[in-house]
C-alpha positions as CSV (number, residue, x, y, z in Angstrom):
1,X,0.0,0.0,0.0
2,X,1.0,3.5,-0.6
3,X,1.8,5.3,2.7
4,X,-0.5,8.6,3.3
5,X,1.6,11.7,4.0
6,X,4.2,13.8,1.9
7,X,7.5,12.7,1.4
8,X,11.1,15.5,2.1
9,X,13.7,15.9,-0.3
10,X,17.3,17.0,0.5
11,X,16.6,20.2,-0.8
12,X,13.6,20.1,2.3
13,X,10.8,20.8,-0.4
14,X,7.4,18.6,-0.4
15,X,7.6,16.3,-3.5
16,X,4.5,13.7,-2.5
17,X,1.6,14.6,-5.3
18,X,-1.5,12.6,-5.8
19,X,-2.1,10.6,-9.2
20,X,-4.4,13.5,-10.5
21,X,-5.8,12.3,-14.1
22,X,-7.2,15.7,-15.7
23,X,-9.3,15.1,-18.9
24,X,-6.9,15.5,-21.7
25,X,-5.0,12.8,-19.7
26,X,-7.5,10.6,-19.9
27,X,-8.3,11.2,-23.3
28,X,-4.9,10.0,-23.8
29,X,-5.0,6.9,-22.3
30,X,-8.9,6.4,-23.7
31,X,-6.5,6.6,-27.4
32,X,-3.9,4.3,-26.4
33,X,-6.4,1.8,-25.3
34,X,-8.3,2.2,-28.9
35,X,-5.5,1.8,-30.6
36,X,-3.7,-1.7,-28.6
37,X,-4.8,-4.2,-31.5
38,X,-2.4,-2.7,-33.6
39,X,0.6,-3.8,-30.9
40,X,1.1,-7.2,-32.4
41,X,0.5,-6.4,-36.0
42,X,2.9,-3.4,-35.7
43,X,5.6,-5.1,-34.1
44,X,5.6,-8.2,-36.6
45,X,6.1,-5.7,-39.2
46,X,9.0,-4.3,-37.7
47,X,10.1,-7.8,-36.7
48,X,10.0,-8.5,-40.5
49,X,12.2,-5.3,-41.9
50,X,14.8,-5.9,-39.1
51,X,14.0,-3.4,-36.6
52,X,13.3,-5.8,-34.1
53,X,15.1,-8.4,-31.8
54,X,13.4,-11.6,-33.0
55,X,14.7,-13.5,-29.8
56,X,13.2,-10.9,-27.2
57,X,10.3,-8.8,-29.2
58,X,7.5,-10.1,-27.2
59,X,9.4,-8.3,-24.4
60,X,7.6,-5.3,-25.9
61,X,4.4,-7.3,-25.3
62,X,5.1,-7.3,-22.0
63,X,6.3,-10.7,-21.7
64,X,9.3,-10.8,-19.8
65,X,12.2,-13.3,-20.8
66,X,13.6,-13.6,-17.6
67,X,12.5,-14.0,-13.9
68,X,12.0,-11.2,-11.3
69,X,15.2,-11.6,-8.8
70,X,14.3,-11.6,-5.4
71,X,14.5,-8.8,-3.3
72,X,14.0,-4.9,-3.7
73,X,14.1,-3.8,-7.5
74,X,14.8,-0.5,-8.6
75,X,13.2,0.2,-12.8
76,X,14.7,2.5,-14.5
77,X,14.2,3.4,-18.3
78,X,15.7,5.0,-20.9
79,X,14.9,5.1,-24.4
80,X,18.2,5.0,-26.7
81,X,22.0,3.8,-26.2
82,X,22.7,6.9,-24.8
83,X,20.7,7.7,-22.0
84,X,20.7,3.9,-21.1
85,X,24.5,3.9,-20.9
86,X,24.1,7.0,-18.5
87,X,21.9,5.1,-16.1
88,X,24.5,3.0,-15.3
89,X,26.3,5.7,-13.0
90,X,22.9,5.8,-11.1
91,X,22.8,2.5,-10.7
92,X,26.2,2.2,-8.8
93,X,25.9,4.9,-7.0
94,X,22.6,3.7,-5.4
95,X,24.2,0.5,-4.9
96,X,26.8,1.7,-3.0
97,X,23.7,2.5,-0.4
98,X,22.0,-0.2,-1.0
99,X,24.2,-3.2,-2.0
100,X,20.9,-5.6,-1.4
101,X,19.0,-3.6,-4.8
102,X,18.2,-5.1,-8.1
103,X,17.9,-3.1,-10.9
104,X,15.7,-3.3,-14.2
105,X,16.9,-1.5,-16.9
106,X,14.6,-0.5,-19.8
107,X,14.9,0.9,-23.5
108,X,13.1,0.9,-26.8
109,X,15.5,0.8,-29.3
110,X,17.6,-2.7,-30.4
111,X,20.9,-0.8,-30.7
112,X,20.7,0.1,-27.0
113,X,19.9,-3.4,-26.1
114,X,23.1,-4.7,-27.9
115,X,25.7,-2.2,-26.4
116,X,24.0,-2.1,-22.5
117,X,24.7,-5.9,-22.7
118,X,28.4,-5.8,-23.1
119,X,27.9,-3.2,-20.0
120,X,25.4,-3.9,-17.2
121,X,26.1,-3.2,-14.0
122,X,25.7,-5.6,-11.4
123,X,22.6,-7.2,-10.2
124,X,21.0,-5.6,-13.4
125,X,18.8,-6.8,-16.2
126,X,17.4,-5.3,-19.4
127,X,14.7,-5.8,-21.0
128,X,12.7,-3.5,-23.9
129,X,10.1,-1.4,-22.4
130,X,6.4,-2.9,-23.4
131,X,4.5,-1.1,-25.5
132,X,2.3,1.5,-23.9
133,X,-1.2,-0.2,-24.4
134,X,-3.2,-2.1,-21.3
135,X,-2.5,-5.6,-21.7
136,X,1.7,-4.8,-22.4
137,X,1.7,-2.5,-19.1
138,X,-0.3,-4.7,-17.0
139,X,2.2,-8.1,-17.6
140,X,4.9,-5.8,-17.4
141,X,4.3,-4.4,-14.0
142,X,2.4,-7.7,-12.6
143,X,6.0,-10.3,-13.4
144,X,8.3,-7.2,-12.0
145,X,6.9,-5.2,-9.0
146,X,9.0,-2.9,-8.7
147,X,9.6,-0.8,-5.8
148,X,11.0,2.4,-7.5
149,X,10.5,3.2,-11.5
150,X,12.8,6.0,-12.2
151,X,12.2,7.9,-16.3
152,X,15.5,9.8,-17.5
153,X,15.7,11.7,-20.1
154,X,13.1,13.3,-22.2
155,X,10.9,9.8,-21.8
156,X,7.9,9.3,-19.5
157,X,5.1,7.1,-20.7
158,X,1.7,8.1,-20.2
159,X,0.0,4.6,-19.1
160,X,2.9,3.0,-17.4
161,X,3.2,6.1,-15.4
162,X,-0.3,6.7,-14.4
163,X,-0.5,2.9,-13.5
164,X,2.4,2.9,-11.4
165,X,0.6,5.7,-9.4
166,X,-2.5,3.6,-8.9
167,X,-0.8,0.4,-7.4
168,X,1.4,3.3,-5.1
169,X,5.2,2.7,-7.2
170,X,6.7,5.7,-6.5
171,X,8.4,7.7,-9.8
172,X,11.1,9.6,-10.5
173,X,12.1,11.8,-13.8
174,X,15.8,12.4,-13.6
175,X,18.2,14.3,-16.0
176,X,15.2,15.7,-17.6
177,X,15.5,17.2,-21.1
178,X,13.2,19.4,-22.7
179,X,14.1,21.6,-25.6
180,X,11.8,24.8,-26.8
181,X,10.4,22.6,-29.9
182,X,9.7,19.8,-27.6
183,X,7.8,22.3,-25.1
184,X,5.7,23.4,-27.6
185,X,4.3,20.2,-28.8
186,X,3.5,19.1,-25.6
187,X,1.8,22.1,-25.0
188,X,-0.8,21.3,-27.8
189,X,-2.2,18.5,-25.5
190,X,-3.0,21.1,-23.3
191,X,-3.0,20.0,-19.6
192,X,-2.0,16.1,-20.5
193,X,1.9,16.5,-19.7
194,X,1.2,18.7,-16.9
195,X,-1.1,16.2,-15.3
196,X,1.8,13.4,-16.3
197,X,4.6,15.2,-15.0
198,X,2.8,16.0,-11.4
199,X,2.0,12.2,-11.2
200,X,5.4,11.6,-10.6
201,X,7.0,12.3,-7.4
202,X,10.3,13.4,-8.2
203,X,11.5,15.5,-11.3
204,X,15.1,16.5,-11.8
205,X,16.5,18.7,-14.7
206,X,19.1,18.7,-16.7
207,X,19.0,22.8,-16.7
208,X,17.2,25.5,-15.6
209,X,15.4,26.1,-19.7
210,X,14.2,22.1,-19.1
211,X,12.6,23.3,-15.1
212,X,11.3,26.5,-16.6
213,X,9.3,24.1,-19.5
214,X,8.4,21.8,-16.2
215,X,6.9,24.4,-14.4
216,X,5.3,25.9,-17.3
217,X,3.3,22.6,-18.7
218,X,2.5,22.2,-14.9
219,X,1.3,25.5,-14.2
220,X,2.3,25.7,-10.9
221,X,5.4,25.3,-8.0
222,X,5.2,21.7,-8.2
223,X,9.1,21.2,-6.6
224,X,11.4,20.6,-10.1
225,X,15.3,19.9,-9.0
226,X,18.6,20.6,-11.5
227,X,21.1,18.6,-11.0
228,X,22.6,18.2,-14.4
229,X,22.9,15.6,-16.8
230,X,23.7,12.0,-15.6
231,X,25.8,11.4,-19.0
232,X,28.8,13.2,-17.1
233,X,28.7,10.7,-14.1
234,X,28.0,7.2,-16.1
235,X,30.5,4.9,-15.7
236,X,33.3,4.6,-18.3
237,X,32.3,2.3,-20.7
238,X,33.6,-1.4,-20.7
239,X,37.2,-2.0,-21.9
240,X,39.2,-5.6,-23.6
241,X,42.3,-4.6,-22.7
242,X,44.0,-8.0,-24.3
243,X,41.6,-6.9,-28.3
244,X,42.8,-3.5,-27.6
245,X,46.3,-4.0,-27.1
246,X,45.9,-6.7,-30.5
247,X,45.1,-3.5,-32.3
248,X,47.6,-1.4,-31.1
249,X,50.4,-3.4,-31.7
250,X,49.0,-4.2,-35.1
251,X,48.2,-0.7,-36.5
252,X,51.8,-0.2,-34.7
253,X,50.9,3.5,-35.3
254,X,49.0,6.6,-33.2
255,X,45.2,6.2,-33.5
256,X,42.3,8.6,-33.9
257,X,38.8,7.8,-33.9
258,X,35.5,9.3,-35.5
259,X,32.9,8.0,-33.0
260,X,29.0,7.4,-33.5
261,X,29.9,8.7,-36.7
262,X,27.0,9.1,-39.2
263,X,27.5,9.8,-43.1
264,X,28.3,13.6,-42.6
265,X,30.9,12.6,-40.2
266,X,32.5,9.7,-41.8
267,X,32.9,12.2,-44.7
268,X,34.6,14.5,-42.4
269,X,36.7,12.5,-41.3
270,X,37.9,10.7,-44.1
271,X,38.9,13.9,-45.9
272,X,40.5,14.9,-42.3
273,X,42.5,11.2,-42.8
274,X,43.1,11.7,-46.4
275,X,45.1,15.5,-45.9
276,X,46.9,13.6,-42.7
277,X,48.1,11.1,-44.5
278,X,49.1,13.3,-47.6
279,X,51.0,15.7,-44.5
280,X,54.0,13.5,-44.4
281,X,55.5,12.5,-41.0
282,X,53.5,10.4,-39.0
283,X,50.8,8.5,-40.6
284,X,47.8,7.6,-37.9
285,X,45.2,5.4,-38.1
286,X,41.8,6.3,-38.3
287,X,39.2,3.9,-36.6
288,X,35.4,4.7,-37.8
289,X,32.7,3.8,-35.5
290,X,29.4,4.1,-37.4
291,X,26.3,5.1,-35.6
292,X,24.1,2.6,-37.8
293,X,26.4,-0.2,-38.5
294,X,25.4,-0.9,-41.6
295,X,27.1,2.4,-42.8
296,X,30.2,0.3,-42.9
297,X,30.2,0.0,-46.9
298,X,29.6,3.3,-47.1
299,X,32.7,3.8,-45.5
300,X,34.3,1.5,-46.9
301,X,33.2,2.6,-50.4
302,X,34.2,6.3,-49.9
303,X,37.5,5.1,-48.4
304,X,38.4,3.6,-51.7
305,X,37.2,6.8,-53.6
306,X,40.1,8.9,-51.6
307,X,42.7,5.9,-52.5
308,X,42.9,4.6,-49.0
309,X,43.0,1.2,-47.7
310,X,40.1,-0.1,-45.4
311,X,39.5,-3.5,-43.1
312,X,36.2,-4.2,-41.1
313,X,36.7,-5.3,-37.5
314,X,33.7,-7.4,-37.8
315,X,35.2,-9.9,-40.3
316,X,38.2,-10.7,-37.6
317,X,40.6,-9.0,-39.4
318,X,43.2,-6.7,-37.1
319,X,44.9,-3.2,-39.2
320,X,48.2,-4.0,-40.6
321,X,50.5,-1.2,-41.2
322,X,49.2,-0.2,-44.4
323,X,45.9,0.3,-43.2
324,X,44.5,3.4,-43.6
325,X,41.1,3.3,-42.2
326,X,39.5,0.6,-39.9
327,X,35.8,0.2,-39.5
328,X,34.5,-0.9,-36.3
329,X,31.1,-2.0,-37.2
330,X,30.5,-4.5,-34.0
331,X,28.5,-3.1,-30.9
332,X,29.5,-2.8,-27.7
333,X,33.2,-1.8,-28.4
334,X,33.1,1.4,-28.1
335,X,35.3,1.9,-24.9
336,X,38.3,0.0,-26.3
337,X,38.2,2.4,-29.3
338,X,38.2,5.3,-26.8
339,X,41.3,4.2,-24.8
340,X,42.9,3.3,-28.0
341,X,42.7,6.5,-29.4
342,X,44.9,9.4,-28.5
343,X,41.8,11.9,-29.7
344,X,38.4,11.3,-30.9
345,X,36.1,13.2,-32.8
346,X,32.2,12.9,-31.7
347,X,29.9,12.1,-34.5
348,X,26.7,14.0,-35.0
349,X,28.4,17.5,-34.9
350,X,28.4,17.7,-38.4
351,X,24.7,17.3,-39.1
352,X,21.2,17.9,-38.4
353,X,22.0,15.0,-36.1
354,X,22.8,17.8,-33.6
355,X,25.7,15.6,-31.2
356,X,26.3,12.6,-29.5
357,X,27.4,12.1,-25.6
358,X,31.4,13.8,-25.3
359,X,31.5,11.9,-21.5
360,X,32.2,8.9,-22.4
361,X,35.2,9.9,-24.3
362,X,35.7,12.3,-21.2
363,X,35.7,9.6,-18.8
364,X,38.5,7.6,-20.1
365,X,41.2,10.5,-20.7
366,X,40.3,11.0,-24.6
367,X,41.0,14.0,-25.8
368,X,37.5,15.3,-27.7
369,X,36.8,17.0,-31.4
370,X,33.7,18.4,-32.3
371,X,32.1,19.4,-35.2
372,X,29.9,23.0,-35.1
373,X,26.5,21.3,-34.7
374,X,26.0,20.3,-31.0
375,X,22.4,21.9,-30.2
376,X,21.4,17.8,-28.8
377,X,24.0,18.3,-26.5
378,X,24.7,21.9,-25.9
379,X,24.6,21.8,-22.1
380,X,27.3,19.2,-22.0
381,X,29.4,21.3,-24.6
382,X,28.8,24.2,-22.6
383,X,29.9,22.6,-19.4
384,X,33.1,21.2,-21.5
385,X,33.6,24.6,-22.6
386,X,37.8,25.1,-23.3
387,X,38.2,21.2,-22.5
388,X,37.1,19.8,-25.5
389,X,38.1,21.7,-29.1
390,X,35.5,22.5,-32.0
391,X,36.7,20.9,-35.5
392,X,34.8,23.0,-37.9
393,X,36.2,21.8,-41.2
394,X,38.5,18.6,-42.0
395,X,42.0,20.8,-42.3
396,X,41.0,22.1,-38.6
397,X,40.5,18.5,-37.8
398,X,44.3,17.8,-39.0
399,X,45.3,20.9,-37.1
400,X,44.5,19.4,-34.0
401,X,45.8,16.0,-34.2
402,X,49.4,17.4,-34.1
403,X,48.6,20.0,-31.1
404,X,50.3,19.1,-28.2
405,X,48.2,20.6,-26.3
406,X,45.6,17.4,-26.7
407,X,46.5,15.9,-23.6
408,X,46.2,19.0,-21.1
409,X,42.7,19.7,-23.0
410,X,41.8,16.0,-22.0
411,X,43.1,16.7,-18.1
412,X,40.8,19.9,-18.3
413,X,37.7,17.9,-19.1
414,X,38.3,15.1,-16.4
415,X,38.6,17.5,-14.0
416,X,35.0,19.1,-15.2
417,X,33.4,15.7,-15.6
418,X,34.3,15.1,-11.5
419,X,32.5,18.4,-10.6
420,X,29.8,17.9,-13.5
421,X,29.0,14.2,-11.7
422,X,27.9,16.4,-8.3
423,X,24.3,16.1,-9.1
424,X,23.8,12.3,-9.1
425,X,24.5,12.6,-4.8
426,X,21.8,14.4,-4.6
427,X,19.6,12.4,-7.1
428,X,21.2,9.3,-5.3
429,X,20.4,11.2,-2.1
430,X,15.8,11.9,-3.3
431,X,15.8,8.3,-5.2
432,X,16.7,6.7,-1.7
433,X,14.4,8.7,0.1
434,X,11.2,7.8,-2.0
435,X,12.6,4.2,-1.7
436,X,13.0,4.1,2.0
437,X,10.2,6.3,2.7
């Protein structure tokens, strides 16, 4: 049962708020319930173009693949690799409190699913987040009872987290993200988000413009935290120090990488590879890791166009010394790549992509390029400010893969990154409270 009364945050403001369902709410829900006969068919389409795991897709159904362990369980979701990668600072830092909690980690998207695997923390689990129609929530919350669901991100489903109300799981949003365009659609549903966001007892933003959109869809002081983004505390991700070294000694030269790189990117950085090689002196090795990794031919394709020599990591191949460019197209490998390289470049800044995450290059000493587009991430950029070095063009790109400066830039950003990780205490401080309460 849920226990009466108002629950205190560190911060000493009331966070308790009844599960108030306004109309537009409920004319949500009343939608998402109309429309749950097109769950299966929808998903066995996806299922059939690839877009779906065909071992695990009835997770999405609700229908979990593996048991509920014993014990208090901690949900938390987030929808893509990114913000599912994050989560994993959370997690150990609440299980430093708690070293009896088991946590559920949710997503949507396959590609998070594949890279969180070669990375769960302890005592955690993933599976993809059901579909947000009756029958999906209801198996979902009936096999995993948990004791705390926890939203990051710019993610909160309307069903799942009106139903958690009703059978008294206590919610947190943390790390929220709302940008001006996503404000204003939500505001066409008039009070629905506001109703969904007060059902929840906690909310922490990422910056004051996300609180300011809180209050606004609320419409009142309903208590909204910042505390900054958890990307900047997640753990670093998972290293193979014995395939790492293999490549290393097998390149035999200094490595860069192009990370989460998309097709604007890869085209970037080739050039950038091209001119470097062309430079004399040193010649480095480029590693590509394409976002979608079925961009490796286009790599590999436009590699050939500038006369370069590629191999693909997925065939079991390791670079020789010839080898100009090596494509990483596996999941999950990420962090060796990282470690490997002596600076990477983030993908997404050269595109309406807008950015990818810069910590987790941060967190293992890389030095970090950026492109000029970085509106996705632009609070972490702006906290990074001076310890990370915009790239605009491939020849600036070249520039700073000679500056010694690399490595004091790279000492500058770890030293950020420590302070930048202050706000998961007092996240780790409010999520323990609402559990404990």
């Amino acid at each position: 049962m849920r226990r009466s009364g108002k629950a205190i945050c560190k911060s000493g403001s009331m966070t308790r708020t009844s599960p108030k369902i306004g109309p537009m709410l409920r004319l949500v829900l009343a939608v998402g319930a109309g429309l749950a006969p097109l769950a299966g068919p929808i998903l066995k389409r996806r299922l059939t173009r690839g877009k779906e795991d065909p071992a695990r897709w009835r997770e999405k159904l609700g229908e979990a693949t593996v048991p509920r362990p014993d014990g208090p369980l901690i949900w938390a979701h987030g929808v893509g690799v990114g913000e599912v990668m994050a989560l994993r600072g959370l997690i150990e830092s609440l299980s430093s409190r708690r070293p009896d909690l088991n946590f559920l980690v949710t997503s949507s998207a396959r590609s998070s699913a594949d890279v969180i695997s070669h990375n769960l923390p302890p005592r955690t689990v993933h599976q993809y987040l059901p579909l947000d129609f009756p029958a999906p929530v209801t198996a979902f919350l009936d096999h995993w009872r948990p004791d705390l669901a926890v939203w990051s991100d710019q993610e909160v489903w309307p069903r799942l987290a009106v139903t958690c109300a009703r059978r008294g799981i206590a919610q947190a949003l943390v790390a929220a993200r709302i940008t001006p365009a996503s404000a204003r659609a939500k505001a066409r549903f008039g009070n629905a988000y506001g109703d969904l966001y007060r059902v929840l007892d906690l909310r922490h933003a990422q910056d004051a413009q996300t609180a300011d959109h809180l209050h606004n869809l609320m419409g009142d002081d309903t208590p909204v935290a910042i505390t900054g983004s958890l990307k900047a505390a997640a753990a670093p991700l998972a290293d193979d120090a014995a395939a790492r070294d293999a490549v290393v000694a097998a390149s035999g030269r200094p490595i860069w990488v192009a990370a989460s790189a998309h097709p604007a990117d890869i085209s970037v950085a080739l050039d950038a590879q091209r001119l470097a090689l062309d430079a004399g002196g040193p010649k480095p090795l480029l590693i590509i890791v394409p976002r979608t990794l079925e961009d490796w031919a286009k790599v590999e394709t436009r590699a050939r166009a500038k006369d370069m020599v590629s191999l693909r990591r997925s065939t079991g191949a390791l670079p020789t010394p010839d080898t100009d460019v090596y494509i990483a197209d596996t999941f999950g490998e990420l962090g060796l790549w990282y470690r490997a390289g002596f600076a990477a470049l983030i993908g997404g800044t050269f595109d309406g992509v807008e950015g990818h995450n810069p910590w987790e290059a941060v967190a293992v000493g890389c030095p970090v390029l950026h492109g000029p587009r970085t509106r996705n991430f632009a609070t972490d950029f702006a906290q990074l400010n001076g310890a990370v070095r915009p790239v605009p063009t491939s020849e600036d790109i070249v520039t700073a893969l000679t500056d010694p400066a690399l490595p004091a830039m790279a000492a500058r950003a770890t030293d950020i990154r420590a302070t930048a990780a202050n706000g998961l205490a007092q996240i780790t401080d409010d999520l323990m409270g609402l559990l404990n309460r």
